[in-house]
VOGU-3710 file (C-alpha; in Angstrom, 3 decimals, decimal comma):
1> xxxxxxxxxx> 26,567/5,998/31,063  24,663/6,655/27,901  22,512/9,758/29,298  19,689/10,647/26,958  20,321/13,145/23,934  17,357/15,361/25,687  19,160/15,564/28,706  22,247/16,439/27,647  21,511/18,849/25,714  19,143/20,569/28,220
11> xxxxxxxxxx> 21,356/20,303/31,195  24,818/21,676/28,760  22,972/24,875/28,069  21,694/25,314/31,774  25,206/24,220/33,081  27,288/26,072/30,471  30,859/25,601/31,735  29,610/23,197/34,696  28,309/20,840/32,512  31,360/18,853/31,997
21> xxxxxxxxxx> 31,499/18,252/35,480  28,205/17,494/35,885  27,850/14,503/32,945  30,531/13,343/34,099  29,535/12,205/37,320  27,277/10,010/35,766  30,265/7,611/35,563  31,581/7,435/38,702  29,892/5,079/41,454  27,277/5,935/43,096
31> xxxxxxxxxx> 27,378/6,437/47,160  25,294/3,812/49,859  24,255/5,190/52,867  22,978/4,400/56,571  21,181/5,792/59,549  21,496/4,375/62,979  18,378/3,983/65,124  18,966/6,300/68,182  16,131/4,150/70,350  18,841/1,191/70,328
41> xxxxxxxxxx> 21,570/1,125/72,556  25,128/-0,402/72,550  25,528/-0,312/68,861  28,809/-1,957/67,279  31,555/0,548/67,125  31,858/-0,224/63,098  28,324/1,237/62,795  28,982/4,098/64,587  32,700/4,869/63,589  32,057/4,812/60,079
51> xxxxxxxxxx> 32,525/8,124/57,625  29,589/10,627/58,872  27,424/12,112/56,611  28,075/15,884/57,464  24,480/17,171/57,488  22,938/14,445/59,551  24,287/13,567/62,673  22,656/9,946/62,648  24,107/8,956/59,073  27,178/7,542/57,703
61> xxxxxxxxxx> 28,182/6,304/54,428  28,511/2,347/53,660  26,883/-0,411/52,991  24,481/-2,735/55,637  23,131/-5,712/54,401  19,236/-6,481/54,750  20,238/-10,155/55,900  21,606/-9,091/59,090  21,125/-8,438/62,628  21,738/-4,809/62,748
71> xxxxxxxxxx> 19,583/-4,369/59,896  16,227/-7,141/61,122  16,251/-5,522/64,975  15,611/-1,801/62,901  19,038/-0,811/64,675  20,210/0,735/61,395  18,350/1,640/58,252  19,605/1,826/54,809  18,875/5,645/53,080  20,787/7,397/50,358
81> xxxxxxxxxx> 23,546/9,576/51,652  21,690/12,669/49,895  18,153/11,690/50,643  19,171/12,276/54,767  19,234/15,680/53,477  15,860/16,134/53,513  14,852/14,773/56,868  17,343/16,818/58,205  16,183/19,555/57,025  12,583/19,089/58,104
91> xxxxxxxxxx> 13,647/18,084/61,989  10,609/17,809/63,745  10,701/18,586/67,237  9,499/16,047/69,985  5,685/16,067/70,371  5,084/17,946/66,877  2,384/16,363/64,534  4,065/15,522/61,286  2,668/14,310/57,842  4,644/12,298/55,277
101> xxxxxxxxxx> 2,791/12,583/52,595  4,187/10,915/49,317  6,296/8,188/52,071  6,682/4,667/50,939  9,389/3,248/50,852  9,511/4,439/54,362  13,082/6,459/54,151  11,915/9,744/55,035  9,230/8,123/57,648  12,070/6,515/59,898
111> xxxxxxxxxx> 13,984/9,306/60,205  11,141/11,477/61,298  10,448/9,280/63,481  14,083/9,627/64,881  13,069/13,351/65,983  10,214/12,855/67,273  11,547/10,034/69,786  8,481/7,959/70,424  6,429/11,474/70,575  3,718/13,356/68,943
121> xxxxxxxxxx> 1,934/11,738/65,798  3,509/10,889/62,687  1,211/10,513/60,054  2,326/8,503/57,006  0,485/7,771/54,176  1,242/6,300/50,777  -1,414/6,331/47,895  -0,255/2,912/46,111  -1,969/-0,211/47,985  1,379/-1,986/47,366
131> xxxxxxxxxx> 4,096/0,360/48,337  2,052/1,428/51,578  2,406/-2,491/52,911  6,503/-2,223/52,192  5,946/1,352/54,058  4,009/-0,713/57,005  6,967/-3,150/57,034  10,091/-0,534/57,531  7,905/1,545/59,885  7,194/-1,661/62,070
141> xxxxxxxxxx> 10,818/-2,951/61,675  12,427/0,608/62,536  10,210/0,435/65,820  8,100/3,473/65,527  5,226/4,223/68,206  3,352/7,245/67,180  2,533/6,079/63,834  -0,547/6,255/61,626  -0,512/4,993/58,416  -2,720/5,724/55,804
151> xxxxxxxxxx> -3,821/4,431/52,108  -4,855/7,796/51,054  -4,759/10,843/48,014  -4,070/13,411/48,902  -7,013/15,329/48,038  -9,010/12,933/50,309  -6,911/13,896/52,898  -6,834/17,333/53,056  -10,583/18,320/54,242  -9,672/15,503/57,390
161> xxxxxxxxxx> -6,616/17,745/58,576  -7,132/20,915/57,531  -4,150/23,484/59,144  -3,963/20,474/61,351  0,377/19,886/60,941  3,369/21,394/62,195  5,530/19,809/59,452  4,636/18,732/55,979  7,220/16,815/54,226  6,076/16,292/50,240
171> xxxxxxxxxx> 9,031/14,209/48,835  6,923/14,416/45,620  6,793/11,657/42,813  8,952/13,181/40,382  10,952/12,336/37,065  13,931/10,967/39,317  16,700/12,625/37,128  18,707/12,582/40,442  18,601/8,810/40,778  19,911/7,556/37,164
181> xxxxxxxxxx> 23,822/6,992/38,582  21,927/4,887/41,071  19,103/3,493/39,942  19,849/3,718/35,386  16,611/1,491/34,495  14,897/5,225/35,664  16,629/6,616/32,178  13,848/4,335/30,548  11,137/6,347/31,002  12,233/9,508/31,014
191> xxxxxxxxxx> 11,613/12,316/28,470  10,702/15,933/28,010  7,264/15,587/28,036  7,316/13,373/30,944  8,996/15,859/33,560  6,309/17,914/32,627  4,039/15,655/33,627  5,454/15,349/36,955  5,012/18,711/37,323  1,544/18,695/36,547
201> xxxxxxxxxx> 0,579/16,135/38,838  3,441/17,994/42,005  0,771/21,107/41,401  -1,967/19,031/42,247  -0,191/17,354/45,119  1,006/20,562/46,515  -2,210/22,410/46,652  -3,806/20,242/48,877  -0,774/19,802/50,858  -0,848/23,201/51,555
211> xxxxxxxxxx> -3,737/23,384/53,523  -2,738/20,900/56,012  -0,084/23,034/57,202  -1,112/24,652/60,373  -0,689/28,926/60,706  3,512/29,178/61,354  4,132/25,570/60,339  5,692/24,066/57,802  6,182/22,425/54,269  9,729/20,752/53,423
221> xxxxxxxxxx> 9,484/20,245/49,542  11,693/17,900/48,250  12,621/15,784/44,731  15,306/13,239/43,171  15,318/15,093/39,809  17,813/18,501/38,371  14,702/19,580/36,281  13,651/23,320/36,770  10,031/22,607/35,998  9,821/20,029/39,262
231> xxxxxxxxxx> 12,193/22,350/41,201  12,637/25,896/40,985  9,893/26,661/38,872  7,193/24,460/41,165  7,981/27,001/43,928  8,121/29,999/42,223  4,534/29,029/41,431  3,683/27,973/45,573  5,197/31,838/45,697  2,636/33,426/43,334
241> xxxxxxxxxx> -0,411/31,282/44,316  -0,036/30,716/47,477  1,199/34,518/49,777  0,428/33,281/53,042  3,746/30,637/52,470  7,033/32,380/52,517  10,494/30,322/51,845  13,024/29,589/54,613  17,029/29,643/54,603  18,139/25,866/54,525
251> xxxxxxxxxx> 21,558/25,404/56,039  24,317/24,262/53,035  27,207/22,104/54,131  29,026/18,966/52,924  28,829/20,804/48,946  25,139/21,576/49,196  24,567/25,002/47,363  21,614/27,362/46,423  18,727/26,758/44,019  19,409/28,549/40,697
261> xxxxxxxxxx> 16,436/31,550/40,618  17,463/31,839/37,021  16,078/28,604/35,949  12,364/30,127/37,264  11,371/33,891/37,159  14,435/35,087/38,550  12,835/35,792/42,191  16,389/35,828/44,638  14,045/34,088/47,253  14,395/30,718/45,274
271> xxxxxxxxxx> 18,144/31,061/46,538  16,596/29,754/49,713  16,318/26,299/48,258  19,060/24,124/48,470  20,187/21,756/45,227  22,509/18,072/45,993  24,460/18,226/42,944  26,733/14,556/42,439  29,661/16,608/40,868  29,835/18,764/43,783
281> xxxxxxxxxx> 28,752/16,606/46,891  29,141/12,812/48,215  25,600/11,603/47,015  22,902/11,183/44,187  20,899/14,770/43,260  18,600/16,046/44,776  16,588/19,318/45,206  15,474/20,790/48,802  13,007/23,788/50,082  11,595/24,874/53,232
291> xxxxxxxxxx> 8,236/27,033/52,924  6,768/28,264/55,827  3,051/29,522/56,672  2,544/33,359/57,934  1,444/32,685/61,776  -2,152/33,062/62,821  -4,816/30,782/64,944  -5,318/27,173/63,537  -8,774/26,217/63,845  -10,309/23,880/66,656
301> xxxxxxxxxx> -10,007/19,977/65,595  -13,642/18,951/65,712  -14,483/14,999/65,593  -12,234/12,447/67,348  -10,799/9,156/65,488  -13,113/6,228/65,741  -11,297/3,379/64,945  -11,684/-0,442/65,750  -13,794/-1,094/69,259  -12,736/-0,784/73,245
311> xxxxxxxxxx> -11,081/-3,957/74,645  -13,694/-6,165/76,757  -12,681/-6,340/80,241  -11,251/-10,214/79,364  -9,168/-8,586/76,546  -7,603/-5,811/79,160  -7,184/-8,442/82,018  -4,957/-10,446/78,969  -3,516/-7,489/77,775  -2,675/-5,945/81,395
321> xxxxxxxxxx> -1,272/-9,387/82,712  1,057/-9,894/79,900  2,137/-6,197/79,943  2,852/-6,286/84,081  4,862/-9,475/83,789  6,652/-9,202/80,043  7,504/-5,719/79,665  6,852/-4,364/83,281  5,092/-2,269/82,551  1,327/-0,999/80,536
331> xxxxxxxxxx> 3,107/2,300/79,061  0,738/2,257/75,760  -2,679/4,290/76,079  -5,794/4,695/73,623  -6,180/0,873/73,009  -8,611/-0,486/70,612  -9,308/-3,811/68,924  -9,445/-4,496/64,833  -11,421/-7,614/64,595  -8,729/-9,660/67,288
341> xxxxxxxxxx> -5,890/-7,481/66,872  -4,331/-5,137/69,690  -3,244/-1,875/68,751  -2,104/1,333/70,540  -3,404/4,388/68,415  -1,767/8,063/68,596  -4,074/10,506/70,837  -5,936/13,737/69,566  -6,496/12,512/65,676  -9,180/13,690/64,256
351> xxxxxxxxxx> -12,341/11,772/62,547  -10,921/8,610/59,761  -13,932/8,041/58,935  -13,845/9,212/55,190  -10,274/7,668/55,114  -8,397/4,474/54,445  -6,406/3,272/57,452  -4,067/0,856/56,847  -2,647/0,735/60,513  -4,225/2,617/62,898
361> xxxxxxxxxx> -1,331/2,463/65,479  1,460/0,001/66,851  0,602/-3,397/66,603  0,541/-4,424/70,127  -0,505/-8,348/69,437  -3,458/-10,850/69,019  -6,144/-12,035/71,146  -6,413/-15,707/70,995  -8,653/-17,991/73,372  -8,009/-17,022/76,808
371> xxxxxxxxxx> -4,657/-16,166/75,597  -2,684/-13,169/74,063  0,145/-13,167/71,947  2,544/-10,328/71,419  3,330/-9,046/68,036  6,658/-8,329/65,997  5,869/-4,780/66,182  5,409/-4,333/70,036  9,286/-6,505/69,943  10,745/-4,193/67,597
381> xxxxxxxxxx> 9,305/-0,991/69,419  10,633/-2,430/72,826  13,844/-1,108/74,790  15,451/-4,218/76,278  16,704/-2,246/78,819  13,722/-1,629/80,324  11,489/-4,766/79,755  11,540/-7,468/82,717  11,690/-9,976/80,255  14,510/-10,651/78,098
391> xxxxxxxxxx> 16,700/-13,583/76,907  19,935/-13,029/75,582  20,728/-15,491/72,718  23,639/-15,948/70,116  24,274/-15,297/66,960  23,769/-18,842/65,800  20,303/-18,806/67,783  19,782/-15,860/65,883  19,926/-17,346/62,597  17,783/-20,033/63,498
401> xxxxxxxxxx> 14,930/-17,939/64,670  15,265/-15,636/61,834  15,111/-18,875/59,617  11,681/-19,576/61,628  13,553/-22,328/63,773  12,835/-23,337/67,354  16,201/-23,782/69,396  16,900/-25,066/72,842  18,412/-23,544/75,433  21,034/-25,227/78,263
411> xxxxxxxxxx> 19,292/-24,656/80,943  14,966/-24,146/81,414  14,340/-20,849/83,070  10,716/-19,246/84,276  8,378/-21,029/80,848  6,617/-17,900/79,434  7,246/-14,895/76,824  10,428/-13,097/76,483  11,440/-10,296/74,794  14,686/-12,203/72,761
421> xxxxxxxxxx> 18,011/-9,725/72,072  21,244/-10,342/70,285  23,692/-8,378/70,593  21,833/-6,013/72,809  19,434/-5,952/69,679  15,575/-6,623/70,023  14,515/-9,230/67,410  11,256/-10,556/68,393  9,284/-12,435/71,212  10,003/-16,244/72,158
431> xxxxxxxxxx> 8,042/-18,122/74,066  9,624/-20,535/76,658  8,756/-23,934/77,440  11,018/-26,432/79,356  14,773/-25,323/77,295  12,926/-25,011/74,348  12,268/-21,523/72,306  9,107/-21,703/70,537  9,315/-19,845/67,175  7,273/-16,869/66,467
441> xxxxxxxxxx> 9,306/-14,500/63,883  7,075/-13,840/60,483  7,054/-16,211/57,953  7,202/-13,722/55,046  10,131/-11,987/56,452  12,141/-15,440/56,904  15,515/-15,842/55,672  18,422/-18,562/55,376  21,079/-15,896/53,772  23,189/-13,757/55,807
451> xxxxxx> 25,164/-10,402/54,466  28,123/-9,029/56,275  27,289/-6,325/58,649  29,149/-3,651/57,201  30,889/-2,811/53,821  32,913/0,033/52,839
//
C-alpha cells in the first residue's frame, strides 16, 4: 500500500523499532466482521459457530452478505471486528438511557441496542440529513424498540439533556487513519493539517457532550485513527478542562494494549485508554477511552416530549383490534400519530421541541380508511415466538417477497395479516387473501440478487 510520506515518517519516529511491524500491516488483508442479533432465536449453527471475536461475546469474524436472509430479518449485522470494541466497552445496562451521538451508519447503535434488550431509551442522532436516513434504516432493520432518532448538532442538543445520560458514546468524526487497510480511498484526504482539524472540531464535539453525562455516568470516547492529536492528546485535554471527569480501566484482551501517555503530556492515567493496533490484533485500528463523571445529584428533567398528536378513539379501536388478533397482544405504550403514521415513542424524554426528530419512536404502521396497516418496523421488532400470527414460508417464497412478489400458498388459511418468518426469521407482514400473499416489503429495499450466507 503506498502510505503517505507524512505518515510514515510520523508514525517511524513514534513507533521507533515497532514501526516495521506496524507499516507493514498495511499489506495484509483486512478482517470482516459480524454480530448476531440476540432478540432472534434459532440462528443457523454457521452463524453462531464461527471464529469469536474475543472481546465481544455476540461477534465473530466472516463475511454475511447484505442480500440474504440472515442479514434482511436484522438476525445478524455486519461491524468491523475492532469497531465491537467499542460497544463492548460502553455496555449499557438494561433500562439505562444511552446517547449515540456521532451514530450513522448505525454500527455502534445496534449493538447498544443489544444491551439494553428492548429497555430504557437509546437516543441516536446523526447530524448529516443523509447518513441519519441510512442510520433510520439499520436501526429499523436490526429491530430496535426504545429508539429515538434525531437530526441534530450537538450543541443544539446539549441544553435539551443536560446531565440527562448514563452512557455517552462519542465515536467522533475523525481522520480515519485506522481505516486505510480497509477502506484506502480514506488515504485521499488525509494530511497533517487535516488531523488537526479533526481535532479541532472533536473539542467542540466533546464539550457539549460532556454535559449530557449525568453525575457518576459515563462517556466512552472512541476513533478509527493512530493520531495522538485525536487520541491521547484529546483526553489529556478532557483531563485538564474538564476535573469533574476522571478516566476508567478498559479491560485489554485479544492484543488490545494501553494508550501511549508519551504521545500527550506524559499523565500515566492516559494508560487507561486502550489502542487496536492491526500489527498486534485481528482488526483495523482503533483508539478506546472510558471517562467517567465524579457522582453527585442530576437535576430534575423538567418539560415532557410533545411529539405528533393522541390517537382518536377510531385510530385505537384499529390499532387495538389489529394488535389483539396479529400479535396477541398491545405491549407498546405512549402512542402518538405523525400526520397518519403510528408510532410507539420511549417514556420520560424530555421537551423536542427545539430539536429535529427524525423518528420519534418504532414505527408501528399507517392509518388508512377504516383500515390499519402494519409497518416493516413493527415486523422486524416482532418475536415470532410470541405473535399469534405467523406464516412460515420458504426460501424460494422468500425471494419472491423480498423481490416485491406476491406468491400463493397450497392451501387458504384464516384471510388476514401475518407476521411472515423464514427460517425462524421475521421478514415482514403479508396479508392473506384466499392462497394468495399480498406483497407489502419496501420498494426501496427490493432486491433480485442473493449473496451466500456466510464466507470465511
Amino acid at each position: 500500500m503506498n502510505l503517505p510520506e507524512d505518515f510514515i515518517t510520523k508514525y517511524s519516529d513514534l513507533l521507533g523499532t515497532e514501526a516495521d511491524a506496524f507499516l507493514a500491516s498495511f499489506d495484509t488483508p483486512s478482517l470482516s466482521g459480524y454480530r448476531v442479533n440476540p432478540a432472534h432465536h434459532d440462528l443457523p449453527t454457521k452463524l453462531t459457530a464461527a471464529e469469536p471475536v474475543p472481546y465481544e461475546l455476540l461477534g465473530h469474524f466472516g463475511t454475511v452478505g447484505g442480500r440474504t436472509l440472515m442479514h434482511q430479518s436484522g438476525a445478524v449485522y455486519s461491524q468491523e471486528p475492532s469497531a465491537m470494541f467499542v460497544g463492548a466497552t460502553a455496555a449499557p445496562k438494561p433500562g439505562e438511557k444511552v446517547l449515540d451521538l456521532c451514530a450513522a451508519p448505525g454500527g455502534k447503535t445496534t449493538h447498544l441496542a443489544s444491551y439494553l434488550q428492548g429497555t430504557g431509551l437509546l437516543v441516536t442522532n446523526e447530524i448529516n440529513h443523509k447518513r441519519v436516513k441510512v442510520l433510520a434504516e439499520n436501526v429499523e432493520r436490526f429491530g430496535v424498540r426504545s429508539a429515538l432518532i434525531l437530526n441534530e448538532s450537538p450543541d443544539r442538543l446539549s441544553p435539551v439533556f443536560p446531565d440527562y445520560f448514563d452512557k455517552v458514546l462519542v465515536d467522533a468524526p475523525c481522520s480515519g487513519e485506522g481505516m486505510f487497510r480497509k477502506d484506502p480511498d480514506a488515504m485521499s484526504y488525509w494530511s497533517l493539517d487535516y488531523v488537526q482539524d479533526c481535532a479541532t472540531r472533536q473539542r467542540e464535539i466533546m464539550t457539549e457532550a460532556l454535559k449530557m453525562v449525568k453525575p457518576g455516568g459515563q462517556l466512552i470516547y472512541s476513533t478509527c485513527t493512530f493520531a495522538p492529536e485525536e487520541d491521547e492528546q484529546m483526553m489529556a485535554w478532557v483531563l485538564d478542562n474538564f476535573p469533574e471527569f476522571h478516566l476508567v480501566p478498559i479491560k485489554k484482551v485479544g492484543g488490545v494494549v494501553d494508550a501511549r501517555p508519551e504521545w500527550a503530556n506524559g499523565n500515566p492515567e492516559l494508560k487507561k485508554a486502550v489502542r487496536l493496533f492491526p500489527h498486534l490484533m485481528k482488526g483495523e485500528g482503533h483508539f478506546v477511552a472510558k471517562l467517567e463523571r465524579d457522582a453527585g445529584d442530576a437535576p430534575a428533567v423538567h418539560g415532557q416530549a410533545k411529539l405528533g398528536t393522541p390517537l382518536t378513539g377510531d385510530q385505537r379501536k384499529l390499532w387495538q383490534a389489529f394488535a389483539t388478533e396479529v400479535l396477541g397482544q398491545d405491549s407498546f405504550d405512549n402512542l402518538i400519530t405523525v400526520k397518519d403514521q403510528l408510532f410507539a415513542v420511549p417514556a420520560g424524554l424530555p421537551n423536542l421541541k427545539k430539536c429535529h426528530v427524525f423518528r420519534p419512536g418504532l414505527h408501528l404502521g399507517t392509518f388508512k380508511k377504516n383500515r390499519f396497516e402494519p409497518a416493516y418496523a413493527l415486523a422486524l421488532a416482532s418475536d415470532p415466538q410470541t405473535v399469534t400470527q405467523t406464516l412460515a414460508i420458504t426460501t424460494n417464497q422468500w425471494r419472491a417477497w423480498v423481490h416485491g412478489e406476491t406468491f400463493t400458498l397450497a392451501t387458504a388459511p384464516q384471510k388476514g395479516w401475518y407476521l411472515l418468518t423464514c427460517d425462524s426469521q421475521p421478514v415482514g407482514f403479508g396479508k392473506v387473501v384466499g392462497t394468495t400473499v399480498k406483497n407489502f416489503f419496501p420498494k426501496g429495499l427490493r432486491f433480485t440478487v442473493y449473496d451466500e450466507d456466510l464466507q470465511d
